[in-house]
N, C-alpha and C positions, 0 to 999 in steps of 0.2 A: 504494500500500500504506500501512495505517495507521503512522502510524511509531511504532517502538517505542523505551519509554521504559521504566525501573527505578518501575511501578507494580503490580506484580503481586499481584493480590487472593488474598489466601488464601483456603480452604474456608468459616474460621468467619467472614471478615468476609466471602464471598458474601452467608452469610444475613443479616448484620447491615446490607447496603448493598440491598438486597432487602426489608427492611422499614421499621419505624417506628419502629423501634430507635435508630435513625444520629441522626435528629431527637431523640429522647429524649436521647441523649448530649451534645448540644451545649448545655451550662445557660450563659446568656447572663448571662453577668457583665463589664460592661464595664470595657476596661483605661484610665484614668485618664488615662494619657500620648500613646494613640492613638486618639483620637475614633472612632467608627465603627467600631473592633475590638470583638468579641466573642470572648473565651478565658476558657472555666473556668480556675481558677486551681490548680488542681490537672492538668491538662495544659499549662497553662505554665510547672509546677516539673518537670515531664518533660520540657518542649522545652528549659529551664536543666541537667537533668541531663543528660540526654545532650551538652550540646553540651560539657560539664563533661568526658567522655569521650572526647571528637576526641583523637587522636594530634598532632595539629601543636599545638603550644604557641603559636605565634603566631596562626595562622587562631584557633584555642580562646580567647586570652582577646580577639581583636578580635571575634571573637561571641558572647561571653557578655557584654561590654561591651554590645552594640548591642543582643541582647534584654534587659537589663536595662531600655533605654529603649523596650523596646517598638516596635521599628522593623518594618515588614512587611515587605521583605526578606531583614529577618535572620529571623523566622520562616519568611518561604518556604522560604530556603534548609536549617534547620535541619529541618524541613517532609521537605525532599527525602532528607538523609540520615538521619531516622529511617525514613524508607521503605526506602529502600540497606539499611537494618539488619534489615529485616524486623518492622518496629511499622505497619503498617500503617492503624491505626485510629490510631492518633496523627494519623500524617502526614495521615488523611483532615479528620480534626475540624480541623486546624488551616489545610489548606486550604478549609475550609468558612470559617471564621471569617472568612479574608482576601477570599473571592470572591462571598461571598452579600452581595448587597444590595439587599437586598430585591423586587428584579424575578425572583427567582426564582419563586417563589409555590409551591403544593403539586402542580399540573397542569403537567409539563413542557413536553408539547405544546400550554399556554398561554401560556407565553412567546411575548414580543414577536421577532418574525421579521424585522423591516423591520434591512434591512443600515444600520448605522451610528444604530442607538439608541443614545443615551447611557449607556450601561450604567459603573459608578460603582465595580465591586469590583477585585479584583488581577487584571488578566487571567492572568499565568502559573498563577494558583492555578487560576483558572475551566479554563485547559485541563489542568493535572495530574487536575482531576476528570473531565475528562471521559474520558482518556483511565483513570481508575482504573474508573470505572463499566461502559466500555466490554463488559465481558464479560457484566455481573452484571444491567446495567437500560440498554439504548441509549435510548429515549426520553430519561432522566435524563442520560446522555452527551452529544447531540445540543443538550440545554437549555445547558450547560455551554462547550460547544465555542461556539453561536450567542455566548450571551453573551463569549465574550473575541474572538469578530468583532463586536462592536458597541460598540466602543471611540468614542467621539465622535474623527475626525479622526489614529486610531491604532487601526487593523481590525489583526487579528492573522491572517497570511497562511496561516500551517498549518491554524490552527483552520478559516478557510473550507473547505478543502480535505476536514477531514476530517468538517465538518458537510455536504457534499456527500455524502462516501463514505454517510456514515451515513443522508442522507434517501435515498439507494436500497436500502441496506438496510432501512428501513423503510416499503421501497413506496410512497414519494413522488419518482418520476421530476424534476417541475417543480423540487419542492426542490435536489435532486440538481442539476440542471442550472442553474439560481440561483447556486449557491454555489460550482459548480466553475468557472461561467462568471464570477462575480466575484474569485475568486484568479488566474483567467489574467490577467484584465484591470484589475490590481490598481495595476499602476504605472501607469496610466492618473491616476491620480488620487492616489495615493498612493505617490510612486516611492521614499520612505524607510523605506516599511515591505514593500518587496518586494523578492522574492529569484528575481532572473532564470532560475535552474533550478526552482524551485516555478512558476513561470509557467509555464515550458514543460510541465513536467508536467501542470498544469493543463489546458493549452492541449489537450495530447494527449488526458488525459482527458476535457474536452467532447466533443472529436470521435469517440474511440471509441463515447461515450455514446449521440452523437445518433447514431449510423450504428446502435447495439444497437437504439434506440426505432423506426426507420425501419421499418414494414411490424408494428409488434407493436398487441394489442387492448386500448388503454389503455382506455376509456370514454370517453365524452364531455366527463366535464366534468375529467379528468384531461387529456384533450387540449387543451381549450378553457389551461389553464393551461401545459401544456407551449411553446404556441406562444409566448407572451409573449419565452419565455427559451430560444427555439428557433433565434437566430441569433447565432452572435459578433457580428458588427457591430449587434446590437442591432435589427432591422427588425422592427414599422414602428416608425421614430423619432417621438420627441413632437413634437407639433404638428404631425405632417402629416396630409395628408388619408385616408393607407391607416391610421392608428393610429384617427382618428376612424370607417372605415367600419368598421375589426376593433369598435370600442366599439359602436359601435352596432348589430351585428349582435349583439353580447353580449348590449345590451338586450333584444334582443328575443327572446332565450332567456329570457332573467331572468324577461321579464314569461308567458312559454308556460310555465313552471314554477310560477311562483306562481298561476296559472290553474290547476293540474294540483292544487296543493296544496288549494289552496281548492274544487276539485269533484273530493275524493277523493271523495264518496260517488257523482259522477256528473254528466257536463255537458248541460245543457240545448242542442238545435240552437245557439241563437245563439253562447252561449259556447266552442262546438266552433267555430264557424266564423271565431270573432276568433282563438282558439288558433291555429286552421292557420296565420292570414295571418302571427301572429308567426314562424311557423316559415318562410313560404313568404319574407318582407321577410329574415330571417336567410340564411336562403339563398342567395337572390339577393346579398343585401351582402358574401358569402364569395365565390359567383361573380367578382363585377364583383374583387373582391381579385385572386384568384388571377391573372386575368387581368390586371390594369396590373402588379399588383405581382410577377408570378413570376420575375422577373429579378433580383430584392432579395431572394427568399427563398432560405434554406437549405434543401438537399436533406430535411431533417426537415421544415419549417414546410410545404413543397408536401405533403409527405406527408399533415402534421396537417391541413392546411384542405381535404384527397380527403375523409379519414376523417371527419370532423365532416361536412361536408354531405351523405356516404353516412350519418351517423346521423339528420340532422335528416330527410332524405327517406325513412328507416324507421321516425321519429317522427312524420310527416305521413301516411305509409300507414294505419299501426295508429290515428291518431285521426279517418280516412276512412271505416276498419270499425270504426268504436264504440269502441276503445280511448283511453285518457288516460294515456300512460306517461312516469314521470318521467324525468329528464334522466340 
């Protein structure tokens, strides 16, 4: 379950995070003391007044000291409880300011995906956004959550978790199973940024996952991806010889699609009959797979490499009767 945090988007800021408006609001005026922040200077006399307002006298003047110096922290945190207060467009712009850097870009879904990009902004801002977005724009959520798992050598263990939840919500199984499969397997690699009940959870959630995908009608080339990140233990591991036949049966899809591409108008005999061999050499390389390697695969990966050569053999039929159907 996603977890819940005190970001709850009001009505008027739906529309305002909904559009081009939110952009429009962030006038980039850099602050002097903090390299690389950006804060209008008329919402950071609102993040000084309100912290001006705290009830604790002590907490209040150690952070109204620390945002004087422009620390991101002390904005984070003063961030969180204009949100507590119900200023939600504050709290949003000011986590903007601390988490954007510029790998965002305008194309959510163009964001850098590869686990452990060096990504440069505040991570806790990057996930309070994501989880503020959550309701109003998931793509924009999902961008947000990636980026504070792509901490260079400091992945943020939730965020993987809930940029999983979110690529199944937004009909990317593979992704889904990427990310939920890298928070289980998190202290593998990272044992100071993980949290041995989020693993388990993880752990759980892969396997419900793949048992949900086992026998359903991804498409081909949603398959063809699912497999990758189709086993906890990771099979086929690099450098060996089943990782090299799965590659090079791939090829040779790749090359039976860009053939398909380039004679949409229609394929000449010859070009129909190197097509096939691409499909019939992918084929055969899934075969020979399944067979050395079905003792390595997971109860999904046998599934996936049924389903893909029962597609590629209903791609080789229809290009037998004159058909050229893409992947």
């Amino acid at each position: 379950m996603v977890r819940s945090v005190a970001l709850a988007i009001l009505a008027s800021v739906r529309a305002l995070c909904s559009s081009a408006s939110l952009a429009f609001l962030v006038v980039a005026i850099a602050c002097a003391d903090t390299p690389g922040v950006n804060l209008d200077e008329d919402l950071y006399a609102r993040a000084l007044a309100h912290a001006a307002t705290l009830e604790q006298p002590n907490l209040n003047d150690g952070l109204v000291a620390r945002l004087r110096h422009r620390e991101v922290e002390a904005l984070y945190e003063i961030a969180k409880s204009m949100n507590d207060g119900g200023d939600t467009i504050s709290s949003v712009l000011i986590w903007h300011a601390l988490a954007d850097d510029g790998s965002e870009g305008e194309d959510p879904e163009a964001y850098d995906e590869t686990p452990e990009f060096d990504y440069e902004g505040h991570v806790p801002s990057a996930l309070a956004l994501g989880f503020a977005y959550y309701e109003v724009d998931k793509p924009r959520a999902l961008q947000y959550f990636l980026m504070a798992t792509s901490k260079s050598g400091a992945p943020h263990q939730a965020a993987m978790y809930n940029a999983g939840r979110l690529f199944l919500e937004l009909d990317d199984p593979s992704g889904a199973l990427a990310y939920i499969r890298y928070c289980a397997r998190l202290d593998e690699k990272h044992p100071d940024h993980a949290r041995p009940q989020l693993s388990m959870t993880c752990t759980k959630a892969y396997e419900e996952l793949s048992s949900q995908l086992v026998g359903s009608d991804l498409g081909l080339v949603e398959a063809v991806e699912c497999f990758a990140y189709g086993s906890f233990d990771d099979f086929p591991q690099p450098n060996t010889k089943e990782l090299k036949e799965f590659d090079g049966a791939m090829q040779h899809l790749q090359e039976y699609a860009e053939m398909v591409r380039e004679g949409s108008g229609g394929m000449n005999a010859k070009r129909r009959k190197r097509a096939w061999r691409h499909l019939e050499s992918a084929f055969n390389a899934l075969g020979h797979l399944s067979i050395k390697g079905r003792e390595k695969m997971s109860k999904l990966q046998v599934f996936l490499i049924q389903y893909i050569t029962e597609r590629i053999s209903a791609l080789a039929r229809s290009l037998e009767s004159g058909g050229n159907d893409e992947l």
